[in-house]
PDB file of N, CA, C and O in Angstrom, chain B, residues numbered from 101:
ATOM      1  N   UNK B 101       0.846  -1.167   0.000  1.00  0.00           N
ATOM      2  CA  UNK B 101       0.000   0.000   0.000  1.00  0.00           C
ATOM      3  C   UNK B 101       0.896   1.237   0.000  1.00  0.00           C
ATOM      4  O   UNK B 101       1.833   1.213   0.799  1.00  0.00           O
ATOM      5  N   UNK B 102       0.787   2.046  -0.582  1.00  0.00           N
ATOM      6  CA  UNK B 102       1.541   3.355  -1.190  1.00  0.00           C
ATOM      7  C   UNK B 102       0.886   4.118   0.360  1.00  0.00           C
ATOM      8  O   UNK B 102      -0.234   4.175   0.868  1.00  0.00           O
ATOM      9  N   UNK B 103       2.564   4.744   0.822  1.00  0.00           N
ATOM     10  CA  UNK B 103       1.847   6.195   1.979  1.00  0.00           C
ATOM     11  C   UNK B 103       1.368   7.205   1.563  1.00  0.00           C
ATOM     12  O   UNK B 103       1.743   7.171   0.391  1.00  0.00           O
ATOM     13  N   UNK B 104       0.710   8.239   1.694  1.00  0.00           N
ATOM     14  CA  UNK B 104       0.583   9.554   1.408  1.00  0.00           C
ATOM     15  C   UNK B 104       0.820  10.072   2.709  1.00  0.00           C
ATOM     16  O   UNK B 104       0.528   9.573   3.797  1.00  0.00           O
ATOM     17  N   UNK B 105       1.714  11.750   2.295  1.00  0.00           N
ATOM     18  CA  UNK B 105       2.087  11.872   3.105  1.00  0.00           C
ATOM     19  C   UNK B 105       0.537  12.937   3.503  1.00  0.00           C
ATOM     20  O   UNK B 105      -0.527  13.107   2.907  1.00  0.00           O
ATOM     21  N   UNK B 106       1.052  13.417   4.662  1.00  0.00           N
ATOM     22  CA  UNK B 106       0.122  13.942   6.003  1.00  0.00           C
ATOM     23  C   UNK B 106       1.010  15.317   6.642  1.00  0.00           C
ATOM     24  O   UNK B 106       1.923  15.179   7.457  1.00  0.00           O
ATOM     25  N   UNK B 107       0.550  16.647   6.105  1.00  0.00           N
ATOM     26  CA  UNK B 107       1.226  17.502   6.770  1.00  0.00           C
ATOM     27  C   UNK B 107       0.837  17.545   8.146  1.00  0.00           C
ATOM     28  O   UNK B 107      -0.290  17.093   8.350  1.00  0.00           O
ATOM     29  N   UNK B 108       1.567  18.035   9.317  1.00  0.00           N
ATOM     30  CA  UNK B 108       1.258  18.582  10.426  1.00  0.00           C
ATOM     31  C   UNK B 108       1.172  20.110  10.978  1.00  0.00           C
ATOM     32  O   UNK B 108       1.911  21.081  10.812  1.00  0.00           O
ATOM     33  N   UNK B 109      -0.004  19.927  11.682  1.00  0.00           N
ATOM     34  CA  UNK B 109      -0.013  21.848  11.416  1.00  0.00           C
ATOM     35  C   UNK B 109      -0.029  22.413  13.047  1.00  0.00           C
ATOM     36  O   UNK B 109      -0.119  21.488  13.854  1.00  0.00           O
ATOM     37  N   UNK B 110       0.033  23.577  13.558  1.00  0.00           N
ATOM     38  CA  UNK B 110      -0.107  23.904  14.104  1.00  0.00           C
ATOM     39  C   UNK B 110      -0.873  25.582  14.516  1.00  0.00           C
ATOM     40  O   UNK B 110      -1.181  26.225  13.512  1.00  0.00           O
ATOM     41  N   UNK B 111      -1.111  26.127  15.606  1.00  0.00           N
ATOM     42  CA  UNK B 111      -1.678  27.050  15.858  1.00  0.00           C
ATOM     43  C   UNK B 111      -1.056  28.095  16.673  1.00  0.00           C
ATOM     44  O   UNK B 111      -1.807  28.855  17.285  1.00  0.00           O
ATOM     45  N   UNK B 112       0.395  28.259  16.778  1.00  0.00           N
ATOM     46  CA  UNK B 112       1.120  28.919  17.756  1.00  0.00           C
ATOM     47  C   UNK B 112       0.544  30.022  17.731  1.00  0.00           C
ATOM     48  O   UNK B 112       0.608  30.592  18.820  1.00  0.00           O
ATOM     49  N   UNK B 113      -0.203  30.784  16.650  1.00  0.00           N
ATOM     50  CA  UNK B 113      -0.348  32.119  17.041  1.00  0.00           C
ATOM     51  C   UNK B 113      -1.663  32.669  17.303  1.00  0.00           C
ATOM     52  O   UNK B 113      -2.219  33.761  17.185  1.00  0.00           O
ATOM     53  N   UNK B 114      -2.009  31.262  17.786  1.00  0.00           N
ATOM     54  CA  UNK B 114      -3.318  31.443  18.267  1.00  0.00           C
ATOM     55  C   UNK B 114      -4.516  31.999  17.111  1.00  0.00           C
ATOM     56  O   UNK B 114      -5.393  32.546  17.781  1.00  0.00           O
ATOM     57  N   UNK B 115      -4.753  32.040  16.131  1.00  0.00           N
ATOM     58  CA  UNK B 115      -5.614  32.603  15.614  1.00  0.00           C
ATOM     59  C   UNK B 115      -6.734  31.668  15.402  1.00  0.00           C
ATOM     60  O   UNK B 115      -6.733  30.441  15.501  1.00  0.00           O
ATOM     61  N   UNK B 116      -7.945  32.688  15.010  1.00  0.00           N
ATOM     62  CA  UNK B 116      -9.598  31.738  15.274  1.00  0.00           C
ATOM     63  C   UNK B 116      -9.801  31.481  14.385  1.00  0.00           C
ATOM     64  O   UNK B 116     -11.006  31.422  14.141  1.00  0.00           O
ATOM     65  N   UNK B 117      -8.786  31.121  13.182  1.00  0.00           N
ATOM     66  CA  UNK B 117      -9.209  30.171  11.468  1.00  0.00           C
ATOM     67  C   UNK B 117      -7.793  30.497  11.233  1.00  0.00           C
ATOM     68  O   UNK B 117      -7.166  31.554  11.320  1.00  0.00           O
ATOM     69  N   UNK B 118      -7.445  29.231  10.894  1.00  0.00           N
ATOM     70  CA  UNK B 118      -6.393  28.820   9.874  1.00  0.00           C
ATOM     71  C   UNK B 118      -6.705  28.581   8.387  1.00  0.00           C
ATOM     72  O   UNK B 118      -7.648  27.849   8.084  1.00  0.00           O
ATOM     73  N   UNK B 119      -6.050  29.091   7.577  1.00  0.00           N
ATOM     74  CA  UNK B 119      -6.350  28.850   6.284  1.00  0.00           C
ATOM     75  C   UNK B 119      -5.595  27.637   5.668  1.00  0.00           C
ATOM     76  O   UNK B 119      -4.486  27.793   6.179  1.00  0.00           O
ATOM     77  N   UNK B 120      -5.496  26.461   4.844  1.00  0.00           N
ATOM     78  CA  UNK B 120      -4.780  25.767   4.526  1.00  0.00           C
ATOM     79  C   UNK B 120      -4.981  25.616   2.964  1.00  0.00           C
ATOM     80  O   UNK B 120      -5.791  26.047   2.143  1.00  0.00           O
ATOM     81  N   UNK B 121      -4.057  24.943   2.941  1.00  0.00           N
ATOM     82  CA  UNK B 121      -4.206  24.361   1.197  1.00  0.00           C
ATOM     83  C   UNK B 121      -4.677  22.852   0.798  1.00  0.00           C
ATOM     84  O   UNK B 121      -4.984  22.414  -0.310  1.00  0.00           O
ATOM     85  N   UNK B 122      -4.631  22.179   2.110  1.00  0.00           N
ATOM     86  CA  UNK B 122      -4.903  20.901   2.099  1.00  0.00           C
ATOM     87  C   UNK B 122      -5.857  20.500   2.558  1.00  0.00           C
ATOM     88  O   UNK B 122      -6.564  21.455   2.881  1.00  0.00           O
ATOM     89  N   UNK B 123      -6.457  19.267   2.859  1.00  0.00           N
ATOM     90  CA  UNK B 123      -7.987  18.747   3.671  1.00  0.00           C
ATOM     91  C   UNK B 123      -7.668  17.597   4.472  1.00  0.00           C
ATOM     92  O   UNK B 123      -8.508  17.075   5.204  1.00  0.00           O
ATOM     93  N   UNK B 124      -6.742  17.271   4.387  1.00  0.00           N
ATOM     94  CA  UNK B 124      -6.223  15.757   5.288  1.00  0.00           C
ATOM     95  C   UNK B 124      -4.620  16.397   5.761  1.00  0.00           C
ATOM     96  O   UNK B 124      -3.606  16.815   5.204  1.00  0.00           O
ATOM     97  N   UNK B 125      -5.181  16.148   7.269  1.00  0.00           N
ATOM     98  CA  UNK B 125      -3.895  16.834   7.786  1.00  0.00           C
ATOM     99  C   UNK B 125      -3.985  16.564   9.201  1.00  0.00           C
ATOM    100  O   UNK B 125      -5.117  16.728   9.654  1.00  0.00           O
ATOM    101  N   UNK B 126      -2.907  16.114  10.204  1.00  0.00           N
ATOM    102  CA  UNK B 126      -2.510  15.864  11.443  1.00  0.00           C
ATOM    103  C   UNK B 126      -2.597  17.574  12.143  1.00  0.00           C
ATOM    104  O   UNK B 126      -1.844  18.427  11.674  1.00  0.00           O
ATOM    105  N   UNK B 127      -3.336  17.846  13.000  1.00  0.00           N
ATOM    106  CA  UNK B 127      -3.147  19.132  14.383  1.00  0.00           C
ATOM    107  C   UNK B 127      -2.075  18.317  15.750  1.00  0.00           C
ATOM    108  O   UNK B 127      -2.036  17.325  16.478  1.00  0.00           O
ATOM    109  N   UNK B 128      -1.427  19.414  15.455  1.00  0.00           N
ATOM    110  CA  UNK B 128      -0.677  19.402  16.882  1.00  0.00           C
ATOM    111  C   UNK B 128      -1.041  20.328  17.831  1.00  0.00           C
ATOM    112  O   UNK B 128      -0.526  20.333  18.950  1.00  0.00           O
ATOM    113  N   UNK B 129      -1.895  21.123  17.479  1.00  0.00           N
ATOM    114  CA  UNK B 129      -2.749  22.575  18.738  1.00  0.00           C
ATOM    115  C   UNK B 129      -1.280  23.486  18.819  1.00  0.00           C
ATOM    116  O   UNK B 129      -1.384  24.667  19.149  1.00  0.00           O
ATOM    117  N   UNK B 130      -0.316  23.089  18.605  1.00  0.00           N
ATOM    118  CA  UNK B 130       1.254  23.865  19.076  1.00  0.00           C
ATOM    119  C   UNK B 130       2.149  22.974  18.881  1.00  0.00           C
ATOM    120  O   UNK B 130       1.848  21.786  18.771  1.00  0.00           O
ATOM    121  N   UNK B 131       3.534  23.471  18.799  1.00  0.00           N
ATOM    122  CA  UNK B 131       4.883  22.978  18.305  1.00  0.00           C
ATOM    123  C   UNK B 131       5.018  22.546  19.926  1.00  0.00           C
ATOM    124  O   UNK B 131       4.496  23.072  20.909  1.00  0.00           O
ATOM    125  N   UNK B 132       5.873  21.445  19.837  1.00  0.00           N
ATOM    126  CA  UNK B 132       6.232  20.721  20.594  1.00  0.00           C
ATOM    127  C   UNK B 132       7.600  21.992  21.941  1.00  0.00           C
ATOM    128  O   UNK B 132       8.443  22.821  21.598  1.00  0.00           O
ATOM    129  N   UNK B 133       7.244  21.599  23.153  1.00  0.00           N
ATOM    130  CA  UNK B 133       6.772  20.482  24.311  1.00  0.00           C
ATOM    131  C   UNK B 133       4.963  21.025  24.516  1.00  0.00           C
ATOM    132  O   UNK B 133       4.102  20.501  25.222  1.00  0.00           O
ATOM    133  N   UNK B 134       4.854  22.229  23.618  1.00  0.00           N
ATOM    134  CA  UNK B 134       3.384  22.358  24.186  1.00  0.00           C
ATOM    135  C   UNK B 134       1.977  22.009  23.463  1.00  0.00           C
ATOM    136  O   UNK B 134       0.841  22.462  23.603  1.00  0.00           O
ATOM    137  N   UNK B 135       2.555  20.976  22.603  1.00  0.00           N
ATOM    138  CA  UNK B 135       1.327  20.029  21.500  1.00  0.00           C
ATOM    139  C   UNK B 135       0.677  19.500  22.298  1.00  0.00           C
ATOM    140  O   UNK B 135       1.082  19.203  23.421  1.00  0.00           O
ATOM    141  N   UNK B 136      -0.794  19.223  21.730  1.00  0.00           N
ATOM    142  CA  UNK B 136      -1.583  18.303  21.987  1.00  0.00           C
ATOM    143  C   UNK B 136      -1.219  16.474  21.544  1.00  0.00           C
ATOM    144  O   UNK B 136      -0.077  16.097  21.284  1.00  0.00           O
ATOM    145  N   UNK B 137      -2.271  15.670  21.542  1.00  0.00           N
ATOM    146  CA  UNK B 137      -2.065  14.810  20.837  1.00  0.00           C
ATOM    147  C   UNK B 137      -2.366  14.732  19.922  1.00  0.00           C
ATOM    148  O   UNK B 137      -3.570  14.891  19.725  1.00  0.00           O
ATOM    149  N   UNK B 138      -1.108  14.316  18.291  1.00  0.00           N
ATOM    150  CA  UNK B 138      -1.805  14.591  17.572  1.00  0.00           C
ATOM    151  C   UNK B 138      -3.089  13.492  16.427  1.00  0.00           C
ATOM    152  O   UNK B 138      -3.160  12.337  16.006  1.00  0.00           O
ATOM    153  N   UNK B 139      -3.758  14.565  16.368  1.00  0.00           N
ATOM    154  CA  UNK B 139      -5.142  13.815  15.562  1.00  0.00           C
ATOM    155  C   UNK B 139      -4.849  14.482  14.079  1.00  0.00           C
ATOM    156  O   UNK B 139      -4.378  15.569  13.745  1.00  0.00           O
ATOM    157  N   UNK B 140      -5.395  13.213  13.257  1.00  0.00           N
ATOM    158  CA  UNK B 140      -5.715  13.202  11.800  1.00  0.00           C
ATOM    159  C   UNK B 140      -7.109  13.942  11.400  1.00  0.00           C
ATOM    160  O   UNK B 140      -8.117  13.367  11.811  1.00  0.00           O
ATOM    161  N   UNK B 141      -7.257  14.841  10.840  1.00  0.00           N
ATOM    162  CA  UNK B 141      -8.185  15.749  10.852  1.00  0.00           C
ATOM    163  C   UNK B 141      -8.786  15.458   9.142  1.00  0.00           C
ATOM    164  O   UNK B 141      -7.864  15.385   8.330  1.00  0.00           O
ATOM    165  N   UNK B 142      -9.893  15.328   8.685  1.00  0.00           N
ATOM    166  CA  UNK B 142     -10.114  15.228   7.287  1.00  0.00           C
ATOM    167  C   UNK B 142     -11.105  16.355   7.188  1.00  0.00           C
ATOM    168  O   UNK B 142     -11.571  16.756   8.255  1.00  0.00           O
ATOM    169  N   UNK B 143     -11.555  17.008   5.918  1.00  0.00           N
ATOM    170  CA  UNK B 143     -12.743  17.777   5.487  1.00  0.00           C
ATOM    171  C   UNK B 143     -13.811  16.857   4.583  1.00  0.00           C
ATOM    172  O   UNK B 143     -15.039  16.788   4.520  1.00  0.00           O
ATOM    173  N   UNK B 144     -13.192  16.485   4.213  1.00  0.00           N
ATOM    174  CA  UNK B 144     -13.866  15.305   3.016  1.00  0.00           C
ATOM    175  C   UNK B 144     -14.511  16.334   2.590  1.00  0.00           C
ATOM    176  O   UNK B 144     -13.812  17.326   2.387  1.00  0.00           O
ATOM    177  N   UNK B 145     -15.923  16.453   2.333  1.00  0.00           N
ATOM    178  CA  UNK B 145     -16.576  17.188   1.416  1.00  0.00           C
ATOM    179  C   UNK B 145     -16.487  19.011   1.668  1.00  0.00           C
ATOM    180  O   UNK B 145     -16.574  20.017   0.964  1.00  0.00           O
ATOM    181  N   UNK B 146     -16.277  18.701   3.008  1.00  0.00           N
ATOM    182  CA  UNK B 146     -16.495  20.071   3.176  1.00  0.00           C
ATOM    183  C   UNK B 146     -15.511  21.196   3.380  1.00  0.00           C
ATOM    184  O   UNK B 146     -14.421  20.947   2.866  1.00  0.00           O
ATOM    185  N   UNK B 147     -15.572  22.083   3.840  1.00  0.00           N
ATOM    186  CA  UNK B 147     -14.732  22.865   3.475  1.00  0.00           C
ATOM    187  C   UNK B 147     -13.592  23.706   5.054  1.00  0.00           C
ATOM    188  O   UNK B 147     -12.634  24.457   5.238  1.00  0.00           O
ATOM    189  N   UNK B 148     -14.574  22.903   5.781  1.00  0.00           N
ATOM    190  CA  UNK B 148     -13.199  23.564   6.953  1.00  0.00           C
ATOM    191  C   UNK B 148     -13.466  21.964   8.261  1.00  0.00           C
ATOM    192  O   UNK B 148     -14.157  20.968   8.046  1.00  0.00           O
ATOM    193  N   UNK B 149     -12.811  22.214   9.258  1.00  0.00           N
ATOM    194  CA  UNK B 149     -12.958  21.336  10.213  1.00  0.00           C
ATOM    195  C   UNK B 149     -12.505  21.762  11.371  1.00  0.00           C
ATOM    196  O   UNK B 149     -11.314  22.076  11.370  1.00  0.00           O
ATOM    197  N   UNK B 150     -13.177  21.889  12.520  1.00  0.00           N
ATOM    198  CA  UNK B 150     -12.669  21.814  14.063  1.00  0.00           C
ATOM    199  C   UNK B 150     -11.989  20.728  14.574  1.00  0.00           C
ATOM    200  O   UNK B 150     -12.299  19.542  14.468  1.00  0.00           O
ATOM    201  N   UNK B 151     -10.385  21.550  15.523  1.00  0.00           N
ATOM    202  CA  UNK B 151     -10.028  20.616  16.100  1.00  0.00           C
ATOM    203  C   UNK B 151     -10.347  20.501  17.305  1.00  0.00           C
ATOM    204  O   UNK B 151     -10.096  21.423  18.081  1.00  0.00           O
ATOM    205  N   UNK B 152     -11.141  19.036  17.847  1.00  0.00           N
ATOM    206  CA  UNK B 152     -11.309  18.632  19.122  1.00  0.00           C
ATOM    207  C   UNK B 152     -10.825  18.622  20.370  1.00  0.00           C
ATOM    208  O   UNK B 152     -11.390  18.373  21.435  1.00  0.00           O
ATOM    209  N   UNK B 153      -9.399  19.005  20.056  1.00  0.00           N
ATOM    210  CA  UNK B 153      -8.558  19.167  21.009  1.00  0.00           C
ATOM    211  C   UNK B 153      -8.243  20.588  21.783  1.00  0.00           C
ATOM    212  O   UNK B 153      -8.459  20.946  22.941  1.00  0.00           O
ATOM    213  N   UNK B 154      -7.557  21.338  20.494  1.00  0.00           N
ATOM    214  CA  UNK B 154      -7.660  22.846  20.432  1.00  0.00           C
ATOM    215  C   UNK B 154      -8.561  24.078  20.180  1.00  0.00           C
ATOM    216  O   UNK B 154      -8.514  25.283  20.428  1.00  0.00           O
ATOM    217  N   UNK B 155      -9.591  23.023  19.436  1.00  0.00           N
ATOM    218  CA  UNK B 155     -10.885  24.272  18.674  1.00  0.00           C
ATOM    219  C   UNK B 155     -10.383  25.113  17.867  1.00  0.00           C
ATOM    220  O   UNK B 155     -10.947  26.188  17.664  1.00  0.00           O
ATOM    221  N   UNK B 156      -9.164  24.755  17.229  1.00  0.00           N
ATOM    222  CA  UNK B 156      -8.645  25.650  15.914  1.00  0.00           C
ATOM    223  C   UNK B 156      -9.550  25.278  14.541  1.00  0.00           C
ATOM    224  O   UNK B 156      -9.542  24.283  13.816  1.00  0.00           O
ATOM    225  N   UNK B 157     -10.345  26.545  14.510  1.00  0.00           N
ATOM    226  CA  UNK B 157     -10.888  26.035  13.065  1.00  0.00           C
ATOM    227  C   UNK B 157     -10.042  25.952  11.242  1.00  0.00           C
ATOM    228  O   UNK B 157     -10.050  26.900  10.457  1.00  0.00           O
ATOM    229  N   UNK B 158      -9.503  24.799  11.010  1.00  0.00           N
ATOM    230  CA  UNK B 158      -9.346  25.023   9.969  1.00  0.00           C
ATOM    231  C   UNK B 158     -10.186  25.111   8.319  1.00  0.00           C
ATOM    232  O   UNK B 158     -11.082  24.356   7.941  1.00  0.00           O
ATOM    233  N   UNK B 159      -9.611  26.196   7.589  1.00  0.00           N
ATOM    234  CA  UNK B 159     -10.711  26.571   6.733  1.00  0.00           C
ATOM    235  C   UNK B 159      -9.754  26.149   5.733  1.00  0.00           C
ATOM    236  O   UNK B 159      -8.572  26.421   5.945  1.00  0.00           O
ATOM    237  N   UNK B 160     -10.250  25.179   4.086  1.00  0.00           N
ATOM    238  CA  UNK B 160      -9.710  25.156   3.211  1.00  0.00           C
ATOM    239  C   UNK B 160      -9.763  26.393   2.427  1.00  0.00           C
ATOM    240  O   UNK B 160     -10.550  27.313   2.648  1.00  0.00           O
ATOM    241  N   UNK B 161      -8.596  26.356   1.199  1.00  0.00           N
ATOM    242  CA  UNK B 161      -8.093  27.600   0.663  1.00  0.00           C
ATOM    243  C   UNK B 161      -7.625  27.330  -0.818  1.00  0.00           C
ATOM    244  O   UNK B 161      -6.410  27.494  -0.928  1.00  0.00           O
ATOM    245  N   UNK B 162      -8.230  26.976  -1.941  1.00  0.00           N
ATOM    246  CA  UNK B 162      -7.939  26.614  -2.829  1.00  0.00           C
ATOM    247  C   UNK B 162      -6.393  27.343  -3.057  1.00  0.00           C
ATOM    248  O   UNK B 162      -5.321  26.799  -3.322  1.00  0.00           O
ATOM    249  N   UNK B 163      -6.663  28.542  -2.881  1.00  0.00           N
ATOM    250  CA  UNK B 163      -5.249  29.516  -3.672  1.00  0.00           C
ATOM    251  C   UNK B 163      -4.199  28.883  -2.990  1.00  0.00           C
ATOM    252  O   UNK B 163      -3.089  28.788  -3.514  1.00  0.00           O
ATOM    253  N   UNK B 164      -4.459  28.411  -1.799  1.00  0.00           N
ATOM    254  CA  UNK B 164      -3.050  27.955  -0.974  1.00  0.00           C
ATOM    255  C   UNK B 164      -2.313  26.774  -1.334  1.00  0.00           C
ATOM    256  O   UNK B 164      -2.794  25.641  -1.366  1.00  0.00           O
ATOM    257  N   UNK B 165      -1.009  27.116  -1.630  1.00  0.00           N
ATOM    258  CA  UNK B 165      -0.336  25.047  -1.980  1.00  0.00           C
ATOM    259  C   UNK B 165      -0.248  24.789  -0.523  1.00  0.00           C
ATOM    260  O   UNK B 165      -0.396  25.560   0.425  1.00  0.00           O
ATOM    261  N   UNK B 166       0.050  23.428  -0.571  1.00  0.00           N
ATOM    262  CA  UNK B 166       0.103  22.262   0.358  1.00  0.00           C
ATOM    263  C   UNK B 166       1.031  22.503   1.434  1.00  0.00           C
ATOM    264  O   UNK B 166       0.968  21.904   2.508  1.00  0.00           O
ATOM    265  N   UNK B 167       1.995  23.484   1.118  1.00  0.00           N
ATOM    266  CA  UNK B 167       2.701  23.891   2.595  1.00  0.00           C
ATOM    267  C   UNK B 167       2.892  25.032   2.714  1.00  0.00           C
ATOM    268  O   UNK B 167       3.921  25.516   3.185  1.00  0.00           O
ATOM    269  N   UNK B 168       1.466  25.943   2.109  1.00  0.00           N
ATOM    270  CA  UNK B 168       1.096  27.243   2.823  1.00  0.00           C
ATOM    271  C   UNK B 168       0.097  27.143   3.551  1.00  0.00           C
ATOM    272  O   UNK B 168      -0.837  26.355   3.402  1.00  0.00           O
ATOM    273  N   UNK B 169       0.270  28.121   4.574  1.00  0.00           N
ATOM    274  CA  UNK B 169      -0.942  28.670   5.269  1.00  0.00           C
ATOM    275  C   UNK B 169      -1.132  30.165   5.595  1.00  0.00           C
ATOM    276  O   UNK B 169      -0.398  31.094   5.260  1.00  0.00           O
ATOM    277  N   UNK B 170      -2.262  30.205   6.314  1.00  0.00           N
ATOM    278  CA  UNK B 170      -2.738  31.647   6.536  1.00  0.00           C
ATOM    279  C   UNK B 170      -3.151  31.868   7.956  1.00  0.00           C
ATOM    280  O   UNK B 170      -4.194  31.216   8.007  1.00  0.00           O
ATOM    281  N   UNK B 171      -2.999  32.302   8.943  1.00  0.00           N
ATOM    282  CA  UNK B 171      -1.424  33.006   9.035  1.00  0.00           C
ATOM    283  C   UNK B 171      -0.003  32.129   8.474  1.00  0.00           C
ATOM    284  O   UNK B 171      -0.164  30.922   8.655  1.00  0.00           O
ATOM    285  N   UNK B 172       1.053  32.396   7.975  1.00  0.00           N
ATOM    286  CA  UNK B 172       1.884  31.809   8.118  1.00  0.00           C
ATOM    287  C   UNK B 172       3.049  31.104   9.046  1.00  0.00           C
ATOM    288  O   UNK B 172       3.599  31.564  10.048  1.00  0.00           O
ATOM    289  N   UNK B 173       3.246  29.840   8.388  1.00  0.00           N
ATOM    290  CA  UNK B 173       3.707  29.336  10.054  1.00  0.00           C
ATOM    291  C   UNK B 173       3.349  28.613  10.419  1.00  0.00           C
ATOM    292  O   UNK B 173       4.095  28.408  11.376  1.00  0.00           O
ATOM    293  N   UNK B 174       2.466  27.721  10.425  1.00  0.00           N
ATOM    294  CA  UNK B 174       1.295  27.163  10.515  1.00  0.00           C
ATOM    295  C   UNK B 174       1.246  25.559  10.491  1.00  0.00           C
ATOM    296  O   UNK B 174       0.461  24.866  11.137  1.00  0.00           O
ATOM    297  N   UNK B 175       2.279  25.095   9.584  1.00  0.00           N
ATOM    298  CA  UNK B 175       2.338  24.048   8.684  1.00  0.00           C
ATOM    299  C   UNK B 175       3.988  23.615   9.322  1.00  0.00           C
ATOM    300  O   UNK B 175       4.730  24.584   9.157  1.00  0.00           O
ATOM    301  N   UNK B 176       4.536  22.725   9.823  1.00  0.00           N
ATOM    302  CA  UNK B 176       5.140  22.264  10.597  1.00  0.00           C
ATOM    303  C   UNK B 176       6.072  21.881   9.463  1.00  0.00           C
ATOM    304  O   UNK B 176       7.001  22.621   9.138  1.00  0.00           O
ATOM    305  N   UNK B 177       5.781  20.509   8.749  1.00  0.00           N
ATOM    306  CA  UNK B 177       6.415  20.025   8.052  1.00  0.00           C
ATOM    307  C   UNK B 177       5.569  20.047   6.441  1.00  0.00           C
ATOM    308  O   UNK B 177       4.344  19.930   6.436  1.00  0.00           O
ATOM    309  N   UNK B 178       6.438  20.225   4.955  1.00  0.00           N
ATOM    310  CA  UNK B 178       5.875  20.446   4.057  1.00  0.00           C
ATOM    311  C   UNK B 178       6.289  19.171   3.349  1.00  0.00           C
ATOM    312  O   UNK B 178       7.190  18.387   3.647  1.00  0.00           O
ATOM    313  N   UNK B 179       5.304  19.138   2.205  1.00  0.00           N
ATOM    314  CA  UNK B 179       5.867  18.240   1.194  1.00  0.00           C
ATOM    315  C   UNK B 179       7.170  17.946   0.981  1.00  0.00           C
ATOM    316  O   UNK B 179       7.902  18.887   0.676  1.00  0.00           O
ATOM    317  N   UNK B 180       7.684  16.740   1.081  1.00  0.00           N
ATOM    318  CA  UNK B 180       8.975  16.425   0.930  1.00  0.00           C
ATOM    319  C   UNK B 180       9.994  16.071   2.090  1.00  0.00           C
ATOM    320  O   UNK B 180      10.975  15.329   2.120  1.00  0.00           O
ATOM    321  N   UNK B 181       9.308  16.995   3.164  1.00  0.00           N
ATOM    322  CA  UNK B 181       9.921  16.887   4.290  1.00  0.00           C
ATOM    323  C   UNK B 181       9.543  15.622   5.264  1.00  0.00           C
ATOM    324  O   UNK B 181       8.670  14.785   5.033  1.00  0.00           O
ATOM    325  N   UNK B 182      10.502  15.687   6.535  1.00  0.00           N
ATOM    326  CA  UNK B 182       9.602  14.318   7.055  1.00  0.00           C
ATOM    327  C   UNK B 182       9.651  15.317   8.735  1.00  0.00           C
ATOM    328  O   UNK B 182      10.253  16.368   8.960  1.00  0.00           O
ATOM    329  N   UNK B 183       8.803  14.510   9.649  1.00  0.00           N
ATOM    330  CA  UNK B 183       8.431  15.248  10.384  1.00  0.00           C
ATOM    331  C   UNK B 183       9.424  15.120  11.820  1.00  0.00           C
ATOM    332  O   UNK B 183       9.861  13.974  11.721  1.00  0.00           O
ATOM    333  N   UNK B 184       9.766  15.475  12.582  1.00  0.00           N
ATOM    334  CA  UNK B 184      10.841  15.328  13.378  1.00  0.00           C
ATOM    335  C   UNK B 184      10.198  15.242  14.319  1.00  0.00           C
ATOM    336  O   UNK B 184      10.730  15.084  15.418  1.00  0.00           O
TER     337      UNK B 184
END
């Protein structure tokens, strides 16, 4: 079975919508030692998703590639990268 990868995102700057470029994506609520646990978050049809943990709403963003976000910063590890 082929992986796909899974960015990880975060919310350090606290804001009340994240914008992303993607729809399947791991929340960490914050960069490590002060992450949550992290959860696999999907939109499937729709267009944003709450995290359960943090209540960061993320909102999809067509204009955005896969390891931008809005605020920036956001996005931990990008395509290509692996996650530390």
């Amino acid at each position: 079975m082929a992986q796909k990868f899974v960015p990880h995102l975060t919310n350090d700057p606290g804001a009340e919508k994240v914008f992303v470029g993607v729809k399947e994506f791991n929340c960490m609520g914050a960069k490590p030692p002060f992450d949550h646990p992290h959860v696999f978050l999907d939109m499937g049809g729709d267009n944003q998703v709450l995290c359960p943990y943090c209540s960061t709403l993320y909102v999809f963003d067509p204009r955005l590639g896969v390891s931008e976000s809005d605020p920036k910063g956001c996005i931990v590890n990008a395509v290509g990268e692996h996650a530390a």
